[in-house]
C-alpha positions in Angstrom: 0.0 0.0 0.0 1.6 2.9 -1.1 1.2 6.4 1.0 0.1 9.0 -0.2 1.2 11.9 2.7 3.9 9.9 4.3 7.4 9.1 3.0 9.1 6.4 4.7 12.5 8.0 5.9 14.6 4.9 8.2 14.3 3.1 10.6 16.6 3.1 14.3 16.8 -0.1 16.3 18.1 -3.4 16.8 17.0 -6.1 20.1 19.2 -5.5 22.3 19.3 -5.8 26.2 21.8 -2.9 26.5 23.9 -0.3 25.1 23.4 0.1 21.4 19.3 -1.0 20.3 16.1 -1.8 22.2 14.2 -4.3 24.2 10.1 -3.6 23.2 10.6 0.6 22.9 7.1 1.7 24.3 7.7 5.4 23.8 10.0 8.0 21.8 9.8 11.4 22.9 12.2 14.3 21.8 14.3 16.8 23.7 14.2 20.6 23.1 17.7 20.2 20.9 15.9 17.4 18.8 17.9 14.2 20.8 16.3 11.3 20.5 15.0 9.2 23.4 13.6 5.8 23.8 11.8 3.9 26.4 12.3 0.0 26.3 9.7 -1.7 28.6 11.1 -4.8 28.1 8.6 -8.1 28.8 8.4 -9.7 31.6 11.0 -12.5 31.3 13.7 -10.1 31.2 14.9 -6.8 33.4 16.4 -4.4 30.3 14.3 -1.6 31.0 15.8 1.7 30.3 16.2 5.4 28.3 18.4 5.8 25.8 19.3 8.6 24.0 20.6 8.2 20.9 20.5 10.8 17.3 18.4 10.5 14.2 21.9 9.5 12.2 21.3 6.2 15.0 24.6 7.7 16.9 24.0 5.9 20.6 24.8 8.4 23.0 23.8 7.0 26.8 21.4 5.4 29.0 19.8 5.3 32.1 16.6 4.9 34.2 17.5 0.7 34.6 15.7 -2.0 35.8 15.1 -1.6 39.5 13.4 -0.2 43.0 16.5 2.6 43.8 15.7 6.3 43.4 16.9 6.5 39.8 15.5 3.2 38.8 12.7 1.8 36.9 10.6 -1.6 36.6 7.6 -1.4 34.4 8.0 2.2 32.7 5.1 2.8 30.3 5.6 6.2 29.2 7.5 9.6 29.5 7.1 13.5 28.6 9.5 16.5 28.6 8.7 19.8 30.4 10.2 23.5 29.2 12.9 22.9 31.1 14.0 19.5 29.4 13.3 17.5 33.0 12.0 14.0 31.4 8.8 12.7 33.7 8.9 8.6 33.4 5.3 6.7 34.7 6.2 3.4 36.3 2.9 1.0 36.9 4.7 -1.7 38.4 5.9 1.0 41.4 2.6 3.5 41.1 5.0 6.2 40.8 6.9 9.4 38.4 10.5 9.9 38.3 11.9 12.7 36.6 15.8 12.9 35.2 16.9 15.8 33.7 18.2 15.3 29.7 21.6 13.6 30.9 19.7 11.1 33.0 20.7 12.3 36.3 17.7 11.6 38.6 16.3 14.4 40.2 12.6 13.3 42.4 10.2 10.6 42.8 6.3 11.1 43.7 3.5 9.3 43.9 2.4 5.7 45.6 -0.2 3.0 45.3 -4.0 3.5 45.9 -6.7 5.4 44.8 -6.9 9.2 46.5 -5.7 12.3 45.3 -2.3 11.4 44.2 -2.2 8.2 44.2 -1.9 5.6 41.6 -3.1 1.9 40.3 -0.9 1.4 37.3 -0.1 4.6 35.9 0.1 4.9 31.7 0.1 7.7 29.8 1.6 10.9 30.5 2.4 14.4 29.7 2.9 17.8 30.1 0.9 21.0 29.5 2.3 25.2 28.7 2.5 25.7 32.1 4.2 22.4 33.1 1.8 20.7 34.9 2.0 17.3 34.5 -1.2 15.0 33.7 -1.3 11.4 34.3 -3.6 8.4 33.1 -4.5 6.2 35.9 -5.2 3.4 34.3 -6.8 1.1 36.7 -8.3 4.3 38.8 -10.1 5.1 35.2 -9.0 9.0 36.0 -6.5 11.6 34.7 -4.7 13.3 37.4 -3.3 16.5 37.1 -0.2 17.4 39.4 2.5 20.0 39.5 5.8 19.0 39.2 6.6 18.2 42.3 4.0 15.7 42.5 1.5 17.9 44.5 -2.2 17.1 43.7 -4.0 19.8 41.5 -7.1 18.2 40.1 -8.2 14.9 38.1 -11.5 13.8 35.8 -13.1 10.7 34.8 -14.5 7.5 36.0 -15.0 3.7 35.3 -17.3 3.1 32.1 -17.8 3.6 28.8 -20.1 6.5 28.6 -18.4 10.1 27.6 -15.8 11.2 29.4 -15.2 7.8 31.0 -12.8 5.2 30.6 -12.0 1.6 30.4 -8.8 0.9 31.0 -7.4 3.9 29.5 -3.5 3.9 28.0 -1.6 6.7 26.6 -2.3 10.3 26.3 -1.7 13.5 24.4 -1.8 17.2 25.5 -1.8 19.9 22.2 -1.2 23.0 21.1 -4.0 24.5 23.0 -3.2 22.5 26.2 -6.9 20.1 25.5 -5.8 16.8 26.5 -6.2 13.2 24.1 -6.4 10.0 25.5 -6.6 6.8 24.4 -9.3 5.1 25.8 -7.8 1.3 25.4 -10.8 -1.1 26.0 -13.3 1.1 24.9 -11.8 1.5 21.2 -11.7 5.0 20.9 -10.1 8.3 21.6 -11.9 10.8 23.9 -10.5 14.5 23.3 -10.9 17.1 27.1 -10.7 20.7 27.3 -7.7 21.5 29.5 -10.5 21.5 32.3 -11.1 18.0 31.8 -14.8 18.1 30.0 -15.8 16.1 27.4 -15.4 17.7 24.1 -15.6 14.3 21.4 -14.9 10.8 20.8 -13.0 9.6 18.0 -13.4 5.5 17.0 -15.2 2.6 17.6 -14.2 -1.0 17.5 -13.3 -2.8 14.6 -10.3 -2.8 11.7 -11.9 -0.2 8.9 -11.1 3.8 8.8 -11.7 5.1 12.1 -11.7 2.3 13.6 -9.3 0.8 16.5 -8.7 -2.4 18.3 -6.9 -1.3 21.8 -5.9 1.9 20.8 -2.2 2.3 23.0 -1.2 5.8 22.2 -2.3 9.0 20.9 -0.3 12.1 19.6 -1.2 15.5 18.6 1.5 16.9 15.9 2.0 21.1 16.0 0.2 21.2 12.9 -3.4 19.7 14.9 -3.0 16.1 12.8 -3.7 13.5 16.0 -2.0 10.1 15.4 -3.3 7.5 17.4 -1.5 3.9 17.4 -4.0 1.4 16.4 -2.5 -1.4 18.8 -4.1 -4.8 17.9 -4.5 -3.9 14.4 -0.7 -3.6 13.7 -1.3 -0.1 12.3 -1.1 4.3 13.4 -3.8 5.8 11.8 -3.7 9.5 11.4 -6.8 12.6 11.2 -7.3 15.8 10.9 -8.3 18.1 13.6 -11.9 17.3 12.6 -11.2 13.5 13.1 -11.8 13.2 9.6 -9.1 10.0 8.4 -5.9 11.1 6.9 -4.2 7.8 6.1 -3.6 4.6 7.3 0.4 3.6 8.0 1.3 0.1 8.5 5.2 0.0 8.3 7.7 0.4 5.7 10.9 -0.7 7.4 14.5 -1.5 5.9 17.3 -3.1 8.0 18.5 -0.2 10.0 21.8 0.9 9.9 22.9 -1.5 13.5 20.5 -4.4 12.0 22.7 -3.8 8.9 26.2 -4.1 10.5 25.1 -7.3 12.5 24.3 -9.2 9.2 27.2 -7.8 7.4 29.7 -9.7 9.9 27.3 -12.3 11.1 26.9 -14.4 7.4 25.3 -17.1 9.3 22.2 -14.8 10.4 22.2 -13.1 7.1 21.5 -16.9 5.6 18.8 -17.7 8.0 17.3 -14.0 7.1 17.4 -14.8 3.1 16.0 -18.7 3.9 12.9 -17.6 6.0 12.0 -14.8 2.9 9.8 -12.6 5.5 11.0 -9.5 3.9 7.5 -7.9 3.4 6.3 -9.1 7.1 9.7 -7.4 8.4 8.8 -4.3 7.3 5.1 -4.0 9.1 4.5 -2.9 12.1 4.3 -5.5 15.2 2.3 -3.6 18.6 2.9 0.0 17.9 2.6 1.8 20.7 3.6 5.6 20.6 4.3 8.5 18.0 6.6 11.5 18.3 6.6 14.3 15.6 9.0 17.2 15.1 8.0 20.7 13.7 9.7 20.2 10.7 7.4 16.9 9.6 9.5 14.1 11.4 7.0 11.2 12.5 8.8 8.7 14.8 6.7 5.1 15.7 7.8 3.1 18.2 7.7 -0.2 16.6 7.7 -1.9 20.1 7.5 -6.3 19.0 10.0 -5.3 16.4 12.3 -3.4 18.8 13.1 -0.4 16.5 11.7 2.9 15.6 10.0 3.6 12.2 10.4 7.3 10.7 8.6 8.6 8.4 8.6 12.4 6.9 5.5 14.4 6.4 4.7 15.1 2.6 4.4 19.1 2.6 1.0 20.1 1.5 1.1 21.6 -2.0 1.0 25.7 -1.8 -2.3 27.1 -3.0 -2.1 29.2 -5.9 
């Protein structure tokens, strides 16, 4: 399927448990110089959860935020956000909590425990951070969004168990845009509510199934500066992308190539290179496997983390044609 307002750029990532590649990259997120970072959950067989930073030319730089209950340490991250300042906010649902790192990694605070008052967690998901830094927070299995400052101090929070508007079902990843409204991707209830920054219900965006518009466990949700929302289209292997208007856009569903560390690895491992040519999955390689998350830049960038495949898929945004 050929797109029509995407070009397929590269891709970044190889499996890796550290150092240079991934282990099941659940969210990208840029800093304010355009570094790259990555959050690799892991599964739960292994401990390789971490950041790393790394450039779009796939230059690995560091890492940090390992596998752990230390200050400094995650177990189960699910999903991170920068604020103005560059601080990076990490949700962990295994430890109900937030830590934030500035951009070097070096861990700055912790906040937040288990249970279910103003605060408090059960599993938290999505996050991410408004104009006037305020961080918001899906709690998943609380079926709210909590809004807190950065220090961890309860502001306010919305929603409730269901499937009405404005409620959730096990709710995932979220998105705050332009004009701070908040997006978030309602996971068991196939859809994607959109908030005013207060936290009322403005519209819902999907229903279940596998045509236009329609999701299967929706994981993440982005807004792009331009007001195009992405959402990743979990069980259906796919990121769909609307307008502003939630009218469909176009449907992406992976172009991969070997990336440039997948490329090196073959190139002095014949063996693996053998087994790769004898199995003849090249058009299954390329497709997405769980996406999870979507970062854009302002210049058109759209990064997918391709989190079964352990890489990142890039695309670039076709400029619209200039009216005349």
């Amino acid at each position: 399927m050929k797109n029509k307002n995407f070009s397929y750029s590269h891709t970044i990532g190889i499996a890796s448990f550290l150092g240079r590649g991934f282990m099941n990259p659940v969210d990208v997120r840029f800093d304010s110089t355009g570094l790259m970072f990555v959050l690799s959950r892991s599964n739960a067989g292994n401990k390789n959860v971490r950041i790393s930073a790394v450039t779009l030319d796939s230059e690995f730089q560091y890492e940090f935020a390992n596998w752990g209950t230390a200050p400094g340490q995650t177990t189960q991250p699910t999903a991170m956000a920068f604020d103005s300042e560059d601080r990076l906010y990490v949700a962990d649902e295994s430890m109900h909590n937030v830590s934030v790192f500035d951009r070097e990694g070096k861990f700055l605070n912790r906040w937040g425990e288990f249970g279910v008052g103003p605060g408090q967690f059960n599993r938290p998901s999505g996050i991410a951070i408004d104009s006037n830094d305020d961080v918001w927070v899906v709690d998943h299995l609380n079926d709210r969004v909590q809004k807190l400052s950065t220090d961890g101090e309860y502001i306010s929070s919305f929603g409730s168990a269901g499937s009405g508007p404005g409620q959730f079902r096990f709710a995932w990843g979220m998105a705050i845009d332009s004009n701070d409204e908040i997006w978030v991707a309602d996971w068991r209830n196939d859809r994607v509510q959109h908030f005013t920054h207060g936290g009322e219900f403005i519209s819902s965006l999907g229903s279940s199934g596998d045509s236009d518009g329609e999701f299967d466990r929706p994981s993440g949700v982005h807004v792009s500066s331009h007001g195009e929302v992405y959402v990743a289209d979990w069980r259906n292997e796919r990121v769909q992308v609307f307008d502003s208007d939630g009218g469909h856009i176009e449907t992406l569903i992976g172009d991969a190539t070997l990336s440039k560390w997948c490329q090196e690895f073959v190139d002095v491992n014949p063996e693996q290179a053998g087994w790769r040519e004898k199995a003849g999955l090249f058009e299954e390689e390329k497709r997405f496997w769980r996406p999870s998350a979507i970062e854009t830049s302002p210049d058109g960038l759209v990064l997918i983390a391709d989190s079964c495949r352990h890489r990142i898929q890039i695309y670039q945004r076709t400029p619209q044609p200039a009216l005349v």
